[in-house]
MDAnalysis code that builds the backbone (N, CA, C; Angstrom):
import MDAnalysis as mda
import numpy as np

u = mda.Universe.empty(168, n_residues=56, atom_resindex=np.repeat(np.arange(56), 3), trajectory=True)
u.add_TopologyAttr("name", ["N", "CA", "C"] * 56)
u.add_TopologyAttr("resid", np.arange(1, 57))
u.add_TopologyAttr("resname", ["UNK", "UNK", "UNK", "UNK", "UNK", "UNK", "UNK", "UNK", "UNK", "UNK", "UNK", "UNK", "UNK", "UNK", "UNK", "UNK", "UNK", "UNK", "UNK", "UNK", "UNK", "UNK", "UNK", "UNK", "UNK", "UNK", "UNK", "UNK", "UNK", "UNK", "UNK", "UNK", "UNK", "UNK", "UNK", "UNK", "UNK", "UNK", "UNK", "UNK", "UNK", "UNK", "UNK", "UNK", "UNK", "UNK", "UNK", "UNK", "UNK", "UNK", "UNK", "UNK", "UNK", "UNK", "UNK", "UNK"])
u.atoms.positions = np.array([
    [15.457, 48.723, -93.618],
    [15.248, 48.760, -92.193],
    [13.746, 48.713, -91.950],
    [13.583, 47.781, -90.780],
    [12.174, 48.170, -90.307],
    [12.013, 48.807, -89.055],
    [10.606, 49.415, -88.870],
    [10.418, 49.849, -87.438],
    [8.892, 48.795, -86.943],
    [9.323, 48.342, -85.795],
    [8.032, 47.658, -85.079],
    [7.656, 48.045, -83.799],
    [6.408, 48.516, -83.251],
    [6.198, 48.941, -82.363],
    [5.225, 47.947, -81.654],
    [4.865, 47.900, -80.126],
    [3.802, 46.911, -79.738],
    [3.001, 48.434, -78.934],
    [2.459, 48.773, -79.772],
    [1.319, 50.304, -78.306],
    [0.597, 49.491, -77.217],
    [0.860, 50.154, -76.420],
    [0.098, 49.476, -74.861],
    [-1.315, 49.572, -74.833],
    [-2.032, 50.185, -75.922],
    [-3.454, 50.416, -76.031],
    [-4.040, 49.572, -77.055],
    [-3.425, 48.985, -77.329],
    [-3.781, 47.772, -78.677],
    [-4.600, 48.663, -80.001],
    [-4.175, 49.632, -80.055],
    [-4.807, 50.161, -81.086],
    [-3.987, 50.429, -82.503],
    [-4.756, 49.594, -83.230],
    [-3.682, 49.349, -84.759],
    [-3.692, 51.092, -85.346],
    [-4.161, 51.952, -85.255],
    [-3.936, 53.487, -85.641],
    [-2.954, 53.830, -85.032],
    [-1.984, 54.450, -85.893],
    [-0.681, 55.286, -86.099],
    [-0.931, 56.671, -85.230],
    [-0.590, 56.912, -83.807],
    [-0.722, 58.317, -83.481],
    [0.425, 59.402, -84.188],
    [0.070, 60.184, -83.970],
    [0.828, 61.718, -84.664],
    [2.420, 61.342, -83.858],
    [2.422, 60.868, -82.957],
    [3.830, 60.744, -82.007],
    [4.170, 59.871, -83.043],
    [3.512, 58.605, -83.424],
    [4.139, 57.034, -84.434],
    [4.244, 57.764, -86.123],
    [3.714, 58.759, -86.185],
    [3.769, 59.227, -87.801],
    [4.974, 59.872, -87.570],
    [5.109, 61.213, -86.582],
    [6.646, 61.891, -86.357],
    [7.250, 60.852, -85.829],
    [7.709, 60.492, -85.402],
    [8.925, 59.444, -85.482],
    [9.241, 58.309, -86.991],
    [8.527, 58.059, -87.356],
    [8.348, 57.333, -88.375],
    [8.832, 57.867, -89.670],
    [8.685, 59.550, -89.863],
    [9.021, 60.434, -90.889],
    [10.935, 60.926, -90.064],
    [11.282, 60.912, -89.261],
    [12.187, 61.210, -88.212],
    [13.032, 59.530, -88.647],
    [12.773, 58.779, -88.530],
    [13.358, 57.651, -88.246],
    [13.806, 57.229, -90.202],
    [13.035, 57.878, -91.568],
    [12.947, 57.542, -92.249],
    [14.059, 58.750, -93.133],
    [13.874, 59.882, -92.472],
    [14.631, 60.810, -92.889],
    [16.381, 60.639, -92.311],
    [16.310, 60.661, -91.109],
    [17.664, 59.688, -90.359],
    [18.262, 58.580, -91.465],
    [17.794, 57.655, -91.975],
    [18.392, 56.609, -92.151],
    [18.467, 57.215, -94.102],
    [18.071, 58.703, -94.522],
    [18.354, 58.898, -95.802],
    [19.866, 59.278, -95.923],
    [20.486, 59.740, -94.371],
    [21.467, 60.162, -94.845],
    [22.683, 59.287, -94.203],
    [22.446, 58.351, -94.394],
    [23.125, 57.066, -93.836],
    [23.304, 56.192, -95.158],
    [22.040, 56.450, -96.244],
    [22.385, 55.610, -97.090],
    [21.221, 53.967, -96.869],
    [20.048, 54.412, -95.711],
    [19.532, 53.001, -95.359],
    [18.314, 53.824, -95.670],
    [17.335, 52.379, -96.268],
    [15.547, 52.854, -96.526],
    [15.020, 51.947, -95.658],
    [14.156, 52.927, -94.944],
    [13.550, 52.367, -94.283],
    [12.251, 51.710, -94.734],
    [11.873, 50.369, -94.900],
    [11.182, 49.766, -95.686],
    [9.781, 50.148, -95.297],
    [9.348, 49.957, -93.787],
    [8.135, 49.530, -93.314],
    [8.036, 49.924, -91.491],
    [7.044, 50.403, -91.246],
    [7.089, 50.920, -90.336],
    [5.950, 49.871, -89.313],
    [6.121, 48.890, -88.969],
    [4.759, 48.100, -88.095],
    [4.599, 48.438, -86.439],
    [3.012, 48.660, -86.900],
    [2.352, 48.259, -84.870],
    [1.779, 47.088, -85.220],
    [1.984, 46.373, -84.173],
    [1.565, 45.045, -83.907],
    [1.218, 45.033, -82.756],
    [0.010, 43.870, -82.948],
    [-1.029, 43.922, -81.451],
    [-1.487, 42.480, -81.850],
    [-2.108, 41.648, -80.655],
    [-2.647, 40.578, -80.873],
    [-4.093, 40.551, -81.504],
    [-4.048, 41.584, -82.269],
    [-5.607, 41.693, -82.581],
    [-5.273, 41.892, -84.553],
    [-4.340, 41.933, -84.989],
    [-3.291, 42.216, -86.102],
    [-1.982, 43.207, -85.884],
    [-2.244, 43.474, -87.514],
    [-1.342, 44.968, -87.164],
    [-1.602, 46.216, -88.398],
    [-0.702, 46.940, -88.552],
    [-0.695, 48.301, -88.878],
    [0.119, 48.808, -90.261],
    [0.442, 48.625, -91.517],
    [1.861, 48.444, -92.041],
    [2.141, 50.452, -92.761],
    [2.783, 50.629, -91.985],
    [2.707, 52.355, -92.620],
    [3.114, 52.151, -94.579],
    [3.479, 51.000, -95.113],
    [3.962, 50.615, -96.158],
    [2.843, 50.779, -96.977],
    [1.774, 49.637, -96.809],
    [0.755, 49.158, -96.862],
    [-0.661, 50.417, -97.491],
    [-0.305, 51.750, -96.121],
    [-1.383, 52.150, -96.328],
    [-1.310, 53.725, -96.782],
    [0.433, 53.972, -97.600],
    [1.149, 54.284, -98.533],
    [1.638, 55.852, -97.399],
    [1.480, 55.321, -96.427],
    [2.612, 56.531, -95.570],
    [3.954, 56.837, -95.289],
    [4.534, 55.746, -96.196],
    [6.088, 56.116, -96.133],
    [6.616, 57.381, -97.395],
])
């Protein structure tokens, strides 16, 4: 599973709200049996990969 977000502030940093949900959304899908691969913000300026910058 992925998560993609677009923040209305174009800012590629992960707030504490996008880290708790992200740990929330990753723990959810452990007991389902689904991994959540990758967590992206995306903005027209790049993006963000919680994968990437080893926060999963």
């Amino acid at each position: 599973m992925y998560g993609i977000c677009d923040p209305t502030l174009r800012n590629l940093r992960p707030s504490e709200a996008d880290k708790k949900l992200t740990q929330k959304v990753k723990e959810g899908g452990t007991l389902l049996d689904i991994k959540l691969l990758d967590h992206l913000i995306v903005t027209d300026t790049g993006y963000y990969s919680f994968a990437d910058e080893g926060e999963l």
